[in-house]
N, C-alpha and C positions, 0 to 999 in steps of 0.2 A: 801943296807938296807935289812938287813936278813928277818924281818916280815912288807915288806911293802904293804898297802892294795891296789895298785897296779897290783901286782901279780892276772892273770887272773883268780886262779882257786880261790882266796877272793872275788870275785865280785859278787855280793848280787842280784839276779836274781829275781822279781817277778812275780806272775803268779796271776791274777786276774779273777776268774769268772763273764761271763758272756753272758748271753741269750744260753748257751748252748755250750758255747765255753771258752776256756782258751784266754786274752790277755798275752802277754809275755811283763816287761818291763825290763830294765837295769838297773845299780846302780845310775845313773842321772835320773829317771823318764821316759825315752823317750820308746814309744810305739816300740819296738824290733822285734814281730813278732802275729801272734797267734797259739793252738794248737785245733786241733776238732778229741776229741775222737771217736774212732770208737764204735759207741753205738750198736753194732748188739750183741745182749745177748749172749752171752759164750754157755747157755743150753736153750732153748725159753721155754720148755715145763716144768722147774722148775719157769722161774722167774716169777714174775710177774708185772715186764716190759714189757715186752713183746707186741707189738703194730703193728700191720695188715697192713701198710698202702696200701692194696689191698684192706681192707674190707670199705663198703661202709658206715660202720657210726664210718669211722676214721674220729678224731676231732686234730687240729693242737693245739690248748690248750692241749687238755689231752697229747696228746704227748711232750710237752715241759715240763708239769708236771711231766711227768711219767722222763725226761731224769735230770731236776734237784732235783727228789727224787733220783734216784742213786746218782748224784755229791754227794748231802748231806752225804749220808750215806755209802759213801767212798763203791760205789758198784768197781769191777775189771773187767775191759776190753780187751780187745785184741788189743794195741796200738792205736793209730790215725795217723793226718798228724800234718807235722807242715808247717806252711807260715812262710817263710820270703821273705826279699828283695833280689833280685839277682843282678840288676842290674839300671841302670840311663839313658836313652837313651839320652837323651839332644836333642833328634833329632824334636819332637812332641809339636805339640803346639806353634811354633813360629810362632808370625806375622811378621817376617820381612824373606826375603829371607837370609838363611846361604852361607856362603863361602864352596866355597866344598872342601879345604883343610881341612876346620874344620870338615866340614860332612864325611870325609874320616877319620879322626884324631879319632873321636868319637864311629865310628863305628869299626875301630879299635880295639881301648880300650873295648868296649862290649864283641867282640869275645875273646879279650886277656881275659878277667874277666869270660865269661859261660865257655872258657876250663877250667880253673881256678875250676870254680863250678863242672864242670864234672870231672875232677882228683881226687878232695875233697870226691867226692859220692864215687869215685870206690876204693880211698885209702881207707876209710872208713866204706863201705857198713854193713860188719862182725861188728865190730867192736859198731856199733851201732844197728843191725838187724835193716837196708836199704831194704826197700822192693823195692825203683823204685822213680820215682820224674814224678812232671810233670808242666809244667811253664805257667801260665798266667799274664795277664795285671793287673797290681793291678788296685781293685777298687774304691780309691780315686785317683790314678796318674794315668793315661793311657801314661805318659811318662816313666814310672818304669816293668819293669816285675817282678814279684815273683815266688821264685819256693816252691812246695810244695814237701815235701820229708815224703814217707811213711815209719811210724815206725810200727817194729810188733814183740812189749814186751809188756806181762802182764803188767799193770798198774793198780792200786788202783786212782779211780778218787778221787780230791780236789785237792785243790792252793797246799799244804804244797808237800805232796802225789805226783803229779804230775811233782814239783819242785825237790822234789829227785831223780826223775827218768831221767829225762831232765837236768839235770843241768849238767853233763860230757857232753853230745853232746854239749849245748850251748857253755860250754869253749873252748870246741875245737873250735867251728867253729870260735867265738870271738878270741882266739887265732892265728888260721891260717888267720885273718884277712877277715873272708867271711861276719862276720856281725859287 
């Protein structure tokens, strides 16, 4: 099927603001990842964003203010990170004791899947301007690890804006089957 919407690079990727960060979802609705621009001003002594949080009547309101008047008004950054899912440990949170062929089988599969994730970075690094990754516990699953992977391309913040820019890495990796 010559135009079928199939095809990974047709897949209709959303990006939803909020509290200061991008959610990422998929063309099913399902929550895919998120992205947290790197809000550190381009010029500090031009903008006027620009926010001290040294000085001692920094206010965490004004700052979340100051960071969704840039979203709005499609201020330009100097990339962010993106979170995704990396991996499924199966291993955390059972109440019952595991077989240890399983627990061998499992932890297997892990290792097979983060080299998997580290080939994908290094194939890729240029290719997307990869500045380095770095993997924690997600914070709803502590059976799941996430890796955050730094990007570092000029961006125009907003959904639409941030979605043209992200939207080639995501089908790759959707492609190579990493998300």
């Amino acid at each position: 099927m010559l135009f079928s919407k199939n095809n990974s690079n047709d897949k209709q990727w959303k990006f939803e603001y909020f509290d200061t960060v991008y959610k990422i979802y998929d063309w099913n609705k399902n929550l895919t990842g998120y992205f947290f621009p790197n809000y550190d001003v381009l010029n500090e002594n031009e903008s006027q964003y620009a926010i001290k949080k040294s000085n001692e009547n920094y206010n965490f309101d004004d700052e979340t203010a100051a960071l969704d008047k840039m979203n709005k008004e499609n201020q330009k950054v100097l990339g962010g990170q993106l979170m995704l899912p990396m991996i499924k440990l199966y291993l955390l949170d059972n109440e019952e004791g595991m077989n240890l062929d399983y627990t061998i089988n499992k932890m297997e599969e892990n290792i097979q899947r983060t080299k998997r994730w580290k080939e994908w970075i290094q194939n890729n690094i240029e290719k997307f301007n990869l500045n380095g990754c770095a993997i924690y516990t997600s914070r709803e699953d502590r059976d799941m690890l996430s890796i955050v992977l730094g990007i570092d391309t000029y961006m125009i913040l907003g959904e639409k804006e941030l979605l043209f820019i992200l939207r080639p890495l995501l089908n790759e990796l959707h492609k190579d089957a990493m998300i």
